[in-house]
N, C-alpha and C positions, 0 to 999 in steps of 0.2 A: 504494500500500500504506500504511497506515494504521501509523503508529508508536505502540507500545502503550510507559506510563511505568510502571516499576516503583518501589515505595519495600522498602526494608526490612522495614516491617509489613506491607507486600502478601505479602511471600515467607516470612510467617508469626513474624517476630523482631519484638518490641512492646520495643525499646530501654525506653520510658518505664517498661511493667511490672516490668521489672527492675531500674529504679533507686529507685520505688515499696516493691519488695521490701525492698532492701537498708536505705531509709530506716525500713521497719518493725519490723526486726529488729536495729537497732544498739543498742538499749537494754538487749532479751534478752541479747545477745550479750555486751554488756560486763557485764554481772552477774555472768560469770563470769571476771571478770578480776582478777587481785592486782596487786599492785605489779613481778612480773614483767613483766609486758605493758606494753611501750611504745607502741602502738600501738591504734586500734580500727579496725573493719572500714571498709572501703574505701579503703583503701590497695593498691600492688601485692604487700604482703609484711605476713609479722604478725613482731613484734620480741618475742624472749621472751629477757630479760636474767636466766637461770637463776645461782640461790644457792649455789655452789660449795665454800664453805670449809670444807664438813662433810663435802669427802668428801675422799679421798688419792690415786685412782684414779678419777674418774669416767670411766661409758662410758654413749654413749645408747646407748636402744633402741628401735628403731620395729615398728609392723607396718601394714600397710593390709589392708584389709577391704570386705566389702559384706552385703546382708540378701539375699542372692539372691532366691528366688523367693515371699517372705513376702510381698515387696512385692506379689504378685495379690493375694493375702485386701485388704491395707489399700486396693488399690482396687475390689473388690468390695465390701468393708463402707463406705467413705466415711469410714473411719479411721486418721488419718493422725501421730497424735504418738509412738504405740509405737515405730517401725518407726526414726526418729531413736534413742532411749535405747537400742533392740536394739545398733545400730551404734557408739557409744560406747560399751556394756560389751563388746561383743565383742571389739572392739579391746582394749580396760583390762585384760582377761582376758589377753590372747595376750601381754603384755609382763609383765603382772604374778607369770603364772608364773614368769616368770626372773627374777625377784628385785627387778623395775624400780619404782620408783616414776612414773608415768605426770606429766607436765607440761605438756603442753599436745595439741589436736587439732585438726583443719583437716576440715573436708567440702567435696566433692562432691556437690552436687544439679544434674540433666540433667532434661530433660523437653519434652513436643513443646508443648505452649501454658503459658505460664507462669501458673498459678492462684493468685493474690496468699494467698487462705486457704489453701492448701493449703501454699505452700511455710513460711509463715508456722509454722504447725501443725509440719512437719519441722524446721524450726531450731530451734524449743521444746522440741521431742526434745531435740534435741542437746543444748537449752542445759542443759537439767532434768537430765540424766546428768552435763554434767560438772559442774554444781554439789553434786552428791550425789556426786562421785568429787576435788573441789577438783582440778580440770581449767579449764584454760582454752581456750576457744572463740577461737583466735588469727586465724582467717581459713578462705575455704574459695574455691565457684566456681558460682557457679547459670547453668547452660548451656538455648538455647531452642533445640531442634531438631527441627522440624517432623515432617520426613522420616522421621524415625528411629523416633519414638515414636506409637503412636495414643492418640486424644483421652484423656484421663485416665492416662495409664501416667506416670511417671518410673523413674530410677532413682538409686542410693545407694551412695558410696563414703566411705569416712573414713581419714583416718589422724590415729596418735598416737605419738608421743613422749615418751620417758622416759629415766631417768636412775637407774644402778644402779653405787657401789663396785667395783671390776673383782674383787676377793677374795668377793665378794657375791653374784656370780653363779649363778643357780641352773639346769644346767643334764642333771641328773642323774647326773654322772659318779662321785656317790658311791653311787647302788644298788648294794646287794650282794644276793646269796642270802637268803635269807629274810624280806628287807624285806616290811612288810605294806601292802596298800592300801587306805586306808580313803576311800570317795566321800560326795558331799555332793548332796542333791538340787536337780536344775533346776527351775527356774519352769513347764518344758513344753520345744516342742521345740524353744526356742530361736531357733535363724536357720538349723538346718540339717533336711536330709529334706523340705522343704516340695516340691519337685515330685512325688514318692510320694504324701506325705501329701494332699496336692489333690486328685489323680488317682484316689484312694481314697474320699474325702469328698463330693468335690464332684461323684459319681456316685453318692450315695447324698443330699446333704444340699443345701438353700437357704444362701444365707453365714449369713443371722440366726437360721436354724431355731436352737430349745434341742433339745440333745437329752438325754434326761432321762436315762441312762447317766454324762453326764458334768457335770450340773447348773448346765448353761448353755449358751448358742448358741457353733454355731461358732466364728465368729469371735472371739468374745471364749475361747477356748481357742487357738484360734491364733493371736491375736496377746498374748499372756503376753508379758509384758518378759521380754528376756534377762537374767539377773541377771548382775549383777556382784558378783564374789568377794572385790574388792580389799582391804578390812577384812581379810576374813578369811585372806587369802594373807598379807598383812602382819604378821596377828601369829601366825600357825603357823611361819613361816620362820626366829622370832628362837628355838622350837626346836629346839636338836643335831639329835636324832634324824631331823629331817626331810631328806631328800634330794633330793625332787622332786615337780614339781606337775605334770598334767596338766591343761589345758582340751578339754571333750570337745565336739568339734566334727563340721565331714564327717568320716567314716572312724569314727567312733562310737568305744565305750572302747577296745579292743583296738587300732585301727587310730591315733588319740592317743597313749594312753600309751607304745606300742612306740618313739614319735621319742626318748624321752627314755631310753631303756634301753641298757646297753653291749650290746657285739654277741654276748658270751657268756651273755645271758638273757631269759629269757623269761616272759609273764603265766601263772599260774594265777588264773582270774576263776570264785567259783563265782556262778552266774547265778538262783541263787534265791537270794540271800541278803539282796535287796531286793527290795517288789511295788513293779512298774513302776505308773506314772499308769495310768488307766485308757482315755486317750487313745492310747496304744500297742496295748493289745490289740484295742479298737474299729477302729484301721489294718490290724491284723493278720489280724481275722477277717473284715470286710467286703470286704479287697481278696486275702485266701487269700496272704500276701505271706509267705515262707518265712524260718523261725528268722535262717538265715545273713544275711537282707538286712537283717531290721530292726535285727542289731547291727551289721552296717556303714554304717547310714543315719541310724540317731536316737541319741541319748545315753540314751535309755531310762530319763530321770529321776536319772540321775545326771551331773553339768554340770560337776562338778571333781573330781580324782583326788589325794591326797597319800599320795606314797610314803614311809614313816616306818618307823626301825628296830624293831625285834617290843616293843624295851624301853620304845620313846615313846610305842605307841600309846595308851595311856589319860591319858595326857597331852595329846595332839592332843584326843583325843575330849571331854575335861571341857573344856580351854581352846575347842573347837570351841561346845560347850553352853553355855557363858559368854556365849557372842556368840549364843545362838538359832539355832542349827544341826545338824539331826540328822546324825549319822554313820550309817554301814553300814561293813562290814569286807567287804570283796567277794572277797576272794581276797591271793595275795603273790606274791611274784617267786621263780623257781625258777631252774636251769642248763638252758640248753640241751640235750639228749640225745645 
């Protein structure tokens, strides 16, 4: 019998690709680093020597995340730097409603053959986000697993890290009854509803077709950056009247906003009170997808919620316009029944 030699890159893991990788991306990476960061990438750990004496109570705050199933469109289109910045403000979003100031991020990139441009491409995401969020890019994990993935798939996980005054905390426990909700629009759908929204499209559409409804090809409508809010969370919060912020993610407005609300109330959301993108009703009418699903599945063009007391809202809304951002008043908070 004939003894067969296996190596490591026989069984689909290219060691050298991935240290290639990381030598081409240590330059990006550190661009995004202050004098917090002790460390640059490739190390076992990233060192972030955080600025403390400006606070009286610090407390971190983390979230981790991923772009679920957006990441098909960016392998169908051969587009690959959105889908990093998605991940980065998603994340920057989910802390910064609670009052955090975000300080550094780590990713996760996995994939069954390691494609030096491609991964290249997604650390650039990263890097580009958190330099537009003064985030640091402290470390992360690029994994090669054959088995798992087929030829072009990866996938995307991040987390972030911040730091928020313990009295600072924003966590809605001050809505009361009449609080008003005023939303702010998304870039598109974000990083969520994308297995709907395929399933719908890409049974009617090519990824690059334009479709003249929405005055540009697919792809480049689904892959819209997720925006990040954090400017503007930041300086809506240093207003009294504001109470709480929503990020409107899975579970769309209603199914968000309610985590932040005490247990004796409830949304009034009136639902004409802003026209959704025109990328919702083109889902809605091509896949026949019913009222109830598409507000529990997409943000419907609205991507941030702040709950503000009836007396602040034109104060939200001019300091929101200050910074280039339209409001809508969508509804307020009522009592229970």
């Amino acid at each position: 019998m004939t003894k067969t030699s296996f190596t490591y890159k026989d069984s689909g893991v290219d060691i050298k690709a991935g240290e290639e990788l990381v030598e081409s991306i240590k330059d990006i990476v550190k661009e995004t680093h202050g004098v917090e960061v002790l460390s640059n990438i490739g190390g076992f750990g990233g060192f972030f020597k955080p600025q403390l004496s400006s606070f009286k109570n610090p407390v971190f705050v983390s979230s981790v995340d991923g772009v679920g199933t957006k990441l098909i469109v960016a392998y169908k289109a051969k587009k690959y730097t959105t889908v990093g910045q998605d991940l980065v403000n998603h994340c920057i979003n989910d802390i910064a409603v609670c009052g955090a100031t975000p300080l550094f991020f780590l990713d996760y990139f996995s994939t069954g053959k390691l494609e030096k441009n491609v991964g290249v491409e997604v650390i650039s995401g990263f890097a580009q986000a958190c330099k537009e969020n003064n985030v640091a890019l402290i470390g992360g994990e690029t994994a090669e697993m054959p088995d798992i993935y087929k030829p072009g798939e990866f996938d995307l996980a991040g987390t972030i890290v911040g730091i928020v005054d313990e009295d600072q905390i924003i966590n809605g426990s001050t809505i009361q009854e009449g609080d008003i909700l005023i939303g702010f629009e998304s870039t598109g759908l974000h990083t969520n509803g994308y297995s709907l929204a395929r399933k719908v499209l890409f049974n009617h559409f090519e990824i690059d077709e334009v479709v003249e409804e929405l005055g540009c090809s697919i792809s480049e409508e689904l892959l819209k950056v997720h925006k990040s809010y954090l400017q503007l969370i930041q300086t809506l919060k240093n207003i009294d009247g504001v109470h709480g912020f929503s990020h409107i993610t899975g579970g769309g407005i209603v199914g968000n906003t309610k985590r932040i609300l005490p247990k004796h109330l409830q949304l009034a959301i009136d639902w004409e009170s802003w026209n959704r993108p025109l990328i919702y009703s083109l889902i809605q009418r091509l896949g026949d997808v019913p009222e109830e699903d598409m507000r529990a599945t997409f943000n419907l063009g609205i991507g941030l919620i702040c709950v503000v007391h009836s007396d602040d809202v034109q104060k939200v809304c001019d300091t929101a316009k200050e910074l280039g951002e339209q409001t809508h008043i969508l509804g307020s908070v009522k009592k229970n029944p």
